[in-house]
C-alpha positions, 0 to 999 in steps of 0.5 A: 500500500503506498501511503503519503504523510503530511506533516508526520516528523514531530511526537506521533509521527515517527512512530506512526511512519515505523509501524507502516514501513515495518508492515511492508507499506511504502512511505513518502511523507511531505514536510517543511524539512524544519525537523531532524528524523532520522527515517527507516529505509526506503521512506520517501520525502517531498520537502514543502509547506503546505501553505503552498500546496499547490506547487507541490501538486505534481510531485505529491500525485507522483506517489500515488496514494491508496491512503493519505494520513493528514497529521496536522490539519489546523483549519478549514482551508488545510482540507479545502486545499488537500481535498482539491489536490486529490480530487480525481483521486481515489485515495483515502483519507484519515485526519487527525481530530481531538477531543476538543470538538465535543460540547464538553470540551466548550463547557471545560474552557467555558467557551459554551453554557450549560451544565457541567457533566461528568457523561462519558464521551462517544462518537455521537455525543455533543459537538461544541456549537461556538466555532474557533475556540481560541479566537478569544484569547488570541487576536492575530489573523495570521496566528494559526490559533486564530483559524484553529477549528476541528469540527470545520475540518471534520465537516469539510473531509466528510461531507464536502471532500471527494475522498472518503474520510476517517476522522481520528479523535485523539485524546491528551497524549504524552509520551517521549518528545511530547513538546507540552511535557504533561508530566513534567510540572509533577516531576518536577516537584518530585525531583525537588521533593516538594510537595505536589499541590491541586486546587480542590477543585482538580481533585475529581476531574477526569480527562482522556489520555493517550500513550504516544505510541499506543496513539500512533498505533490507532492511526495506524490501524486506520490507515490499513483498515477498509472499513475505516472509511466514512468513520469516526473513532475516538482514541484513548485509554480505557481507564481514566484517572481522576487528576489525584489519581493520576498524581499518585500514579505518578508518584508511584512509577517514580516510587516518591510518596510526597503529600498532595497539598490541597491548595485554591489555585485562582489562575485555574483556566478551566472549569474541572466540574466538566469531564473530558472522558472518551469511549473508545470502544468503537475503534476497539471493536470495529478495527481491533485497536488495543495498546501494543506498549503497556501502561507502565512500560509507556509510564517509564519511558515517559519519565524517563525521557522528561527527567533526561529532556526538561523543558527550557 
């Protein structure tokens, strides 16, 4: 299967460009070229910007794709313009969501109204009904934020798009190269032997996470499945720790038994009275995704990787 990557060269993409080359699928990825990777064999490269993707048009036809995995869509437009160049295609489609779609997620960063859930999240739940969630907070039009929306991506692939889509819906991922360090800010405390603090408020929330390469595998799966076609998957773990329990978890991996204080934190961005818990089991059942790195071997090496790699 011949299989072009946008983007693919940052966190899930290595991961995601391994297990199809170690399958036996022949690989081009397109990039800006901005980040150094170190590519199995045989993968193929067009350096570019998708801003410009027209001028690359010829070169990105010439590879031929039966599947086209589009890792970093932002806005509206990055469909509009992919979906034209492979038009006259007869590839598919994958693209790369979040679970910041869902009418949960507007109530968790007060962008919606209404009240507060702790429901678990499937395919058919809610979607935000206020567009460009981060418009708000940030005013410059040539910010990529200012035109960030996923629903509108969403709508485009599957409903305007000549290309038969799938829609991956992924979840709070860490892992080694993750460029947030999610674990950090509580490694951090740990390494200091200081006390870990949680406003209260934090202490029940719930929100969906992911392994990198776990994640990475999901994609993977969609790639190679048929069946994937005109779907959406939710993508995460099956168990989900509230935030204490997810501290804990932490504490335990890095065997530190420090007191939680419980401390009101006023800077608090988010509402935690509103979960953010996505069901996976669609994409378990219909593809047979699971976990291919158990829970703690990702815990280590992701502790690992952020004590040798702390942000700057």
């Amino acid at each position: 299967m011949n299989i072009l990557i946008i983007g693919g060269t940052r966190f899930l993409g290595p991961y995601v460009i391994k297990e199809l080359t170690e399958d036996g699928h022949k690989v081009t990825i397109f990039h800006r070229g901005q980040t150094n990777i170190e590519l199995p064999d045989g993968v193929g490269e067009i350096l570019g910007d998708r801003k410009q993707l027209f001028d690359y048009a010829n070169k990105l036809w010439d590879t031929n794709p039966d599947v086209i995995i589009d890792m970093f869509p932002y806005s509206e437009k990055d469909a509009v313009d992919l979906s034209a160049v492979f038009c006259s295609s007869t590839a598919r489609m994958i693209a790369l969501s979040s679970a910041d779609v869902y009418q949960a997620y507007g109530r968790l960063i007060g962008l919606e109204k209404g009240n507060f859930t702790k429901e678990v999240i499937k395919e058919d739940s809610p979607l935000r009904s206020i567009f460009f969630p981060y418009r708000s907070t940030v005013k410059d039009e040539h910010d990529w934020r200012y035109h960030y929306d996923k629903i509108l991506i969403e709508n485009y692939y599957m409903q305007h798009s000549s290309l038969p889509a799938t829609i991956l819906r992924l979840p709070m991922i860490y892992g080694p190269h993750d460029r947030q360090h999610r674990l950090w800010p509580y490694l951090q405390c740990i390494n200091q032997e200081q006390a870990i603090s949680l406003d209260p408020r934090e202490v029940d929330w719930r929100t969906c996470r992911g392994y990198v390469e776990n994640v990475a595998h999901a994609i993977a799966l969609a790639a190679v499945h048929e069946r994937a076609a005109n779907q959406i998957y939710n993508v995460a773990e099956e168990v989900n720790f509230s935030e204490k329990e997810w501290v804990e978890t932490i504490q335990q991996y890095c065997q530190s038994n420090l007191p939680i204080k419980m401390i009101k934190n006023e800077a608090l961005d988010f509402y935690p009275e509103q979960d953010l818990f996505m069901d996976s089991q669609k994409i378990r059942l219909e593809l047979g995704y699971k976990e291919i790195v158990p829970f703690s071997q990702g815990m280590l090496r992701t502790i690992q990787w952020e004590n040798e790699n702390p942000p700057v």
